[in-house]
Backbone bond lengths (Angstrom), bond angles and torsions (degrees), N, CA, C in turn:
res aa  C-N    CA-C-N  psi(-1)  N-CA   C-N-CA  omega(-1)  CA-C   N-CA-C  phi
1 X - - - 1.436 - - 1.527 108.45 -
2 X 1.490 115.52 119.15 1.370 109.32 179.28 1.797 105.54 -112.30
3 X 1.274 106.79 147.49 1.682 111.96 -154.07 1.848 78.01 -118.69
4 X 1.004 120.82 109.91 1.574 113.73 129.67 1.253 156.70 -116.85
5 X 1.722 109.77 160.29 1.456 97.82 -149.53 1.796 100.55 -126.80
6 X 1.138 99.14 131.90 1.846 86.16 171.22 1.495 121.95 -49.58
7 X 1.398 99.11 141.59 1.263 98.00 -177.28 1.313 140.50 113.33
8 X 1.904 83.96 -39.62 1.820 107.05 -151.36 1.697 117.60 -87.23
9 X 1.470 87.35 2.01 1.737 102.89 160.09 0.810 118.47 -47.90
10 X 1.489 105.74 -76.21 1.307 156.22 -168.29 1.339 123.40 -49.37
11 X 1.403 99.09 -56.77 2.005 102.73 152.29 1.554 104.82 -46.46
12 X 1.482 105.37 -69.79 1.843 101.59 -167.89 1.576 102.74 -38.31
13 X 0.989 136.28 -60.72 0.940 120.18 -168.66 1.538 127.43 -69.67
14 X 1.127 124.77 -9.77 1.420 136.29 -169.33 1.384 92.44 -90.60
15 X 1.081 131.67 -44.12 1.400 147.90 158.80 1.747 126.76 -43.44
16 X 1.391 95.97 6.43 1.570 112.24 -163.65 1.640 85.89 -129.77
17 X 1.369 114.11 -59.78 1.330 110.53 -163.12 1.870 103.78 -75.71
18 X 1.318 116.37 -43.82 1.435 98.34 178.46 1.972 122.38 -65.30
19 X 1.416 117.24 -2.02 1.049 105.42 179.22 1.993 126.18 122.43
20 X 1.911 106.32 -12.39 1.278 120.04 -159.38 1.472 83.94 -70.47
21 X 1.416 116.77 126.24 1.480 128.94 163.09 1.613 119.99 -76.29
22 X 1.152 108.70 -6.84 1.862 92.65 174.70 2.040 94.56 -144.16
23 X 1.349 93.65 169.29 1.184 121.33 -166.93 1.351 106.22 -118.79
24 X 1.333 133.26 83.52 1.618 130.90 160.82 1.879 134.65 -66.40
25 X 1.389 93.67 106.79 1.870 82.50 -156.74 1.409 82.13 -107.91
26 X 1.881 117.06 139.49 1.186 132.63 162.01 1.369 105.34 -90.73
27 X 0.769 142.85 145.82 1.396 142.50 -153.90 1.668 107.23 -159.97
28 X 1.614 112.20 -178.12 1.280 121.90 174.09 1.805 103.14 -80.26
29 X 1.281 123.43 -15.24 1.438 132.05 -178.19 1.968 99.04 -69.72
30 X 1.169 98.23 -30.35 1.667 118.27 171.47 1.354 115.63 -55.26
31 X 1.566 104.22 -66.50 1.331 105.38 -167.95 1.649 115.69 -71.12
32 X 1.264 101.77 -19.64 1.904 123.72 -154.32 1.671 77.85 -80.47
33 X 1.638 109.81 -91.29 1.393 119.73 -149.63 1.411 103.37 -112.68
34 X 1.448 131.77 35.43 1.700 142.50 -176.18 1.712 98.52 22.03
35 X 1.449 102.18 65.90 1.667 120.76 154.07 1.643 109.11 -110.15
36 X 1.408 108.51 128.22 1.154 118.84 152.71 1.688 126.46 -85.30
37 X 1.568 135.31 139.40 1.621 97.29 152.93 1.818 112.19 -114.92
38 X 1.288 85.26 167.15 1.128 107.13 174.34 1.531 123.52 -101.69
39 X 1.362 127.93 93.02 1.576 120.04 132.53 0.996 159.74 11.27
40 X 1.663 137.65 57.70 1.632 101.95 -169.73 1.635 96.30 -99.26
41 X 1.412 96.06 125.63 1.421 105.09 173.50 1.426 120.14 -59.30
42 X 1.197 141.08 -14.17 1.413 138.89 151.97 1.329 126.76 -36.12
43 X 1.144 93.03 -72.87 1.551 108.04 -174.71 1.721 124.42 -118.21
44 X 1.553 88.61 18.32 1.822 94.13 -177.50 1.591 119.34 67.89
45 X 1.445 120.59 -10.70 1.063 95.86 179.56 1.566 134.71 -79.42
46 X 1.312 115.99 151.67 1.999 116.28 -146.69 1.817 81.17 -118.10
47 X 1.234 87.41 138.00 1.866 78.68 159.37 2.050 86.22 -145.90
48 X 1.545 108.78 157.54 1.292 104.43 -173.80 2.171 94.28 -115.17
49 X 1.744 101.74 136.72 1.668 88.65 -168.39 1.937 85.72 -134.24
50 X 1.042 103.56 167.70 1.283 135.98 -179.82 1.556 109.86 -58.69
51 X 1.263 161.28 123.62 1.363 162.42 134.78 1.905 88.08 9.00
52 X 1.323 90.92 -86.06 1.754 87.26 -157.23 1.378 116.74 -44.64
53 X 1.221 119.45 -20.84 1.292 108.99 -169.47 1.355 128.12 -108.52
54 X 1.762 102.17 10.49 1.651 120.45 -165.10 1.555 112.05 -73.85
55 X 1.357 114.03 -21.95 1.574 102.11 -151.58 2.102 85.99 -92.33
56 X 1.600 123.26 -38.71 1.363 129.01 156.81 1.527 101.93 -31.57
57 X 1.162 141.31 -70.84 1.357 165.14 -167.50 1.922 96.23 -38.77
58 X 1.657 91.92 -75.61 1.688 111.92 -174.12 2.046 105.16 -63.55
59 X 0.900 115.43 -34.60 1.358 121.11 173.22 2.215 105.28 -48.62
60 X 1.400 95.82 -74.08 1.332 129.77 -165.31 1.624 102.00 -55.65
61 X 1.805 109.26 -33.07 1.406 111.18 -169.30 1.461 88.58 -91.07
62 X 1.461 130.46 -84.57 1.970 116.84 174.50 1.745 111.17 -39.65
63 X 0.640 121.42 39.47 1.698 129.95 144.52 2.032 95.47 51.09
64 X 1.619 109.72 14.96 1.691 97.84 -179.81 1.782 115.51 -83.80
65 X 1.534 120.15 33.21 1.462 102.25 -169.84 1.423 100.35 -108.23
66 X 1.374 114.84 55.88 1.658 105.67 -171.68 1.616 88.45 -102.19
């Protein structure tokens, strides 16, 4: 199911040029089994993680757990 939204290019991409390092997709993996994935806009790599364990996940992937 693809949802579109005005605009919502347009963010993605603005979102590329100012610098946001990951990509959070709510998805049908969301609604099914409350998986989010994650993005790293660098290098594409997607991994799909659990609600509880995303924000550990998003910490660990932007490099802030020092």
């Amino acid at each position: 199911m693809m949802i579109e939204m005005k605009g919502l290019e347009k963010n993605f991409s603005d979102a590329d040029l100012i610098g946001i390092p990951l990509q959070i997709i709510c998805g049908n993996s969301f609604k099914k089994n409350r998986e989010i994935s994650i993005l790293k806009r660098a290098n594409k790599d997607q991994i799909n993680i659990g609600v509880g364990n995303a924000m550990d996940k998003i910490i660990e992937m932007i490099g802030c757990n020092e």
